[in-house]
C-alpha positions as CSV (number, residue, x, y, z in Angstrom):
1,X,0.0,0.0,0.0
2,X,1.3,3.7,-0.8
3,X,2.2,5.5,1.9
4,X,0.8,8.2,1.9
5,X,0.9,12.1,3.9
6,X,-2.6,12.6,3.9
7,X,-3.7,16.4,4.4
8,X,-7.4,17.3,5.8
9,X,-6.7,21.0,6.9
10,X,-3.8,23.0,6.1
11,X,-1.9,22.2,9.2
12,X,1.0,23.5,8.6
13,X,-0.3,27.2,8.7
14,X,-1.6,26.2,12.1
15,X,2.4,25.9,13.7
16,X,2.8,28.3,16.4
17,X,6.1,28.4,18.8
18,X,8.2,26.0,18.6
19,X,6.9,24.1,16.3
20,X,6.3,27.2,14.0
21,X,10.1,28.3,14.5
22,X,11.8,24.6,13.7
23,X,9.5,23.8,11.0
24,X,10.4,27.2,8.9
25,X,14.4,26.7,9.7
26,X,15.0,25.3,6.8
27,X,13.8,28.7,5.1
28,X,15.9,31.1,7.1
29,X,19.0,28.9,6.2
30,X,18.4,29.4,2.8
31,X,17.0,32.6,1.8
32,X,20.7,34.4,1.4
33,X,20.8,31.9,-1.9
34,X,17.5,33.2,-3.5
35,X,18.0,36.0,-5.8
36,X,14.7,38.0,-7.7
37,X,15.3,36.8,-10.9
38,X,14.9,33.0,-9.8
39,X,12.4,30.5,-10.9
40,X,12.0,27.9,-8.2
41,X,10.5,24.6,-8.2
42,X,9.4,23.5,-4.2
43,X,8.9,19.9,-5.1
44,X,6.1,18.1,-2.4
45,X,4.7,21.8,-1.3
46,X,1.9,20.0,0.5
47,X,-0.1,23.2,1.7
48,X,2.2,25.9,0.4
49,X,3.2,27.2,3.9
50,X,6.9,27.2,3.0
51,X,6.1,28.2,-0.8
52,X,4.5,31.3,0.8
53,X,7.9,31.9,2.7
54,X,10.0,31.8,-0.9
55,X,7.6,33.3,-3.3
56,X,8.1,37.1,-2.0
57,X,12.3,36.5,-2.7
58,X,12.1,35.3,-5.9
59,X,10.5,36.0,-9.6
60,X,8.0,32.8,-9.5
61,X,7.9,29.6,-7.8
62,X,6.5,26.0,-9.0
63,X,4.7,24.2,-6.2
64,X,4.2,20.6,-7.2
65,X,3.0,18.0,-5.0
66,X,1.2,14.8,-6.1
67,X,-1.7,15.5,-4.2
68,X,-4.7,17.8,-5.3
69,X,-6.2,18.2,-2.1
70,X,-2.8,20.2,-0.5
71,X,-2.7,22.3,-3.6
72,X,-6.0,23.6,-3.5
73,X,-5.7,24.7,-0.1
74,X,-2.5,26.2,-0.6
75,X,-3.9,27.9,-3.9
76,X,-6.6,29.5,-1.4
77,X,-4.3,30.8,1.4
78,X,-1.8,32.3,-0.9
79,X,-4.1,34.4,-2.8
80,X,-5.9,35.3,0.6
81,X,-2.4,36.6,1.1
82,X,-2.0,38.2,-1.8
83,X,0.9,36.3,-3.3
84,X,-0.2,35.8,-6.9
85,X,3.7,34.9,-8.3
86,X,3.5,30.9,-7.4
87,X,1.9,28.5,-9.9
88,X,0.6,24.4,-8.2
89,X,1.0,21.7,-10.6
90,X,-0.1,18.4,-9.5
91,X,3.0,15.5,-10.0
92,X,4.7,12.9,-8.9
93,X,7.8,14.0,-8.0
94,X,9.7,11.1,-9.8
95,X,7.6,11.7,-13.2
96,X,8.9,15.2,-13.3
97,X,8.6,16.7,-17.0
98,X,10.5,19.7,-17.0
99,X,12.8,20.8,-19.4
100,X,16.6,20.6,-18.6
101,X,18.1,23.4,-17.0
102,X,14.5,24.8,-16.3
103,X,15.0,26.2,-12.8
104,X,17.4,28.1,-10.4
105,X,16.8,26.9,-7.3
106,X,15.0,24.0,-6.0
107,X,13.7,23.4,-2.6
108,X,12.3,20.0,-1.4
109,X,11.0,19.7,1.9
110,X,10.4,16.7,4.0
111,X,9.4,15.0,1.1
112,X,12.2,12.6,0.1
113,X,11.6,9.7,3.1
114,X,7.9,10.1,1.9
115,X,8.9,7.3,-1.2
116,X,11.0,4.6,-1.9
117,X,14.5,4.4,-2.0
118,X,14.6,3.3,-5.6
119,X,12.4,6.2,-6.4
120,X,14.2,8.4,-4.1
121,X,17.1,7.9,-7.1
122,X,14.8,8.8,-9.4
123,X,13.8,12.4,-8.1
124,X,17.9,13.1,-7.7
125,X,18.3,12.0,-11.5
126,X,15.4,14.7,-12.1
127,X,16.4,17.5,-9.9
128,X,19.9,17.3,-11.5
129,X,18.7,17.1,-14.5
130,X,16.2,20.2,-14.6
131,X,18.1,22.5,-12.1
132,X,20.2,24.7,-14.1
133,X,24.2,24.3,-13.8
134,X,25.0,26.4,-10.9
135,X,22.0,26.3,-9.6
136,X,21.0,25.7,-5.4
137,X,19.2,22.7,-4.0
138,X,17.8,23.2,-0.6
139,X,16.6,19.3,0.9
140,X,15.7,19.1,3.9
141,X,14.7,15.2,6.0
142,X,14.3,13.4,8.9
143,X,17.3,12.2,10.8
144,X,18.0,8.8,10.9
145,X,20.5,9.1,13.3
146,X,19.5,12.5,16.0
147,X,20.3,12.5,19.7
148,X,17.2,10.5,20.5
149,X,17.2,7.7,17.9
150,X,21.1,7.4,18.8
151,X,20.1,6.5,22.3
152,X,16.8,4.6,22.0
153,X,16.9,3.2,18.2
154,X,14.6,4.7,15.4
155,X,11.3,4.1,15.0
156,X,10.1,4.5,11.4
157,X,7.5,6.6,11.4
158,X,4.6,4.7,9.6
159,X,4.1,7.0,6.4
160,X,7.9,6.7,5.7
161,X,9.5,4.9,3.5
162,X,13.1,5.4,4.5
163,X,15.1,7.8,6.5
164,X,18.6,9.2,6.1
165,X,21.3,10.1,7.3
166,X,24.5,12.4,6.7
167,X,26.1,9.8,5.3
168,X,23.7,8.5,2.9
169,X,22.5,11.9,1.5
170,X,26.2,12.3,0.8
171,X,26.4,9.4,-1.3
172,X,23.5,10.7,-3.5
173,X,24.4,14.2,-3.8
174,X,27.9,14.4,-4.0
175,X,28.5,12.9,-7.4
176,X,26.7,15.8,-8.9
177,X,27.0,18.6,-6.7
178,X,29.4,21.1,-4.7
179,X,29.9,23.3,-1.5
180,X,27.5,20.4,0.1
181,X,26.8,22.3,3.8
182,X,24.6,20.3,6.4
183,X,22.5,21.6,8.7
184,X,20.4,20.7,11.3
185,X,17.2,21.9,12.9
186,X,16.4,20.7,16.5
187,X,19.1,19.3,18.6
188,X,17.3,17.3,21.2
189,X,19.3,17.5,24.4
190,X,16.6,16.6,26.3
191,X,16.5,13.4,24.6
192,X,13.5,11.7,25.9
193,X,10.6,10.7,23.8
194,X,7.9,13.1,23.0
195,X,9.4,16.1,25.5
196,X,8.7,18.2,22.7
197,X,5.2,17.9,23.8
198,X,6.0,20.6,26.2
199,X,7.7,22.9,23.7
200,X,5.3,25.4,23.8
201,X,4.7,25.8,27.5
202,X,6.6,28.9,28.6
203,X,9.1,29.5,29.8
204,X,10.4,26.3,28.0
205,X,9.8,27.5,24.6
206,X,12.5,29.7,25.2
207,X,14.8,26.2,25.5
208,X,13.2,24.5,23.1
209,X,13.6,27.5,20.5
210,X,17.2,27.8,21.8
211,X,17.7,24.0,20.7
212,X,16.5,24.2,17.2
213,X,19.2,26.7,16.9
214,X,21.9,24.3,18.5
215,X,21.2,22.1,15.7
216,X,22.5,24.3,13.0
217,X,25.7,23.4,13.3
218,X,25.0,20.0,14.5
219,X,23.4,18.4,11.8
220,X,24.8,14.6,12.5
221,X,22.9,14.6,16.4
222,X,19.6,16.7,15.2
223,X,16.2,16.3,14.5
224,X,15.8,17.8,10.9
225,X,18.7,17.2,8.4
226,X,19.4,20.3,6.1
227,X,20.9,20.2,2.9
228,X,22.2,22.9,0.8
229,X,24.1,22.5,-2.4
230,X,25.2,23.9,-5.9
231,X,24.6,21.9,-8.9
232,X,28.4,21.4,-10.7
């Protein structure tokens, strides 16, 4: 059976706190790369929440996701506010049709341990191939291998396929791409299962908030693994 992230409400949009802060990391790590003139693709948008962060930096972004449900909400909240420069195609991410050298940046977030590994080839053959030369990749996944999972083993979330580590994205990215920077978002040094349940109970937001920024430049111990790289 497909495993698949199934959207009711636009929950993303709902993030406050904590949650709100490590969730749009990713974003803040990567801004300083987009430029006005870019076209982005934001491959698995869901409900646009992180297209919406992009689209005022850049010239137009391309939010594909292979779900129609996602897009149509995200279609609705970005026009409510008023960002009118981002375009939703519906697409499996490894059936991507885009010319070569169609876009200069491409973000894809927390979408990769959503499919196969096999697949999860696929989509790297397809990014390289349609991101211009020079161009900036931004992928961001769960950690395989964080603080938490180090000390009590990983449990696979049940709508994953697979998740990574350091290592592994390495192996995938490396042949094809430079200046590969990790990052990590979240370093749990409270590493107990579920305490982030209490994230958003002051004053421990303020140490919760604090740890997502810990994981920066921690990316083999945190939560959220953050890739950045330039297409050779």
């Amino acid at each position: 059976m497909e495993k698949i992230n199934a959207y009711s409400y636009p929950y993303h949009w709902s993030l406050q706190g904590f949650w709100q802060y490590g969730y749009e990391a990713p974003f803040r790590y990567f801004k300083k790369f987009l430029e006005k003139k870019d076209l982005v693709l934001d491959i698995g948008c869901g409900d646009g929440k992180l297209t919406a962060l992009l689209a005022p930096h850049v010239k137009k972004v391309v939010g594909l996701d292979h779900q129609q449900f996602p897009l149509d909400m995200a279609q609705v909240l970005l026009e409510g506010n008023g960002i009118t420069n981002v375009e939703f195609v519906q697409c499996d991410a490894v059936a991507l049709d885009f010319k070569e050298n169609t876009f200069d940046k491409i973000t894809c977030f927390d979408m990769i341990e959503h499919i196969p590994q096999k697949d999860a080839e696929v989509l790297v053959q397809n990014i390289i191939r349609i991101l211009k030369p020079g161009g900036w990749l931004c992928l961001t996944t769960p950690n395989r291998k964080d603080l938490t999972n180090r000390i009590f083993g990983n449990q696979l979330i049940e709508k994953h396929y697979h998740e990574y580590t350091v290592e592994e994205l390495q192996n995938l990215f490396a042949p094809f791409f430079t200046h590969l920077t990790f990052y990590g978002s979240y370093l749990p040094l409270i590493p107990v299962p579920k305490i982030e349940h209490y994230a958003n109970v002051l004053p421990f937001r303020i140490v919760f908030n604090k740890m997502v920024d810990l994981g920066k430049n921690r990316p083999r111990f945190a939560k959220t693994l953050i890739l950045i790289a330039q297409k050779k």
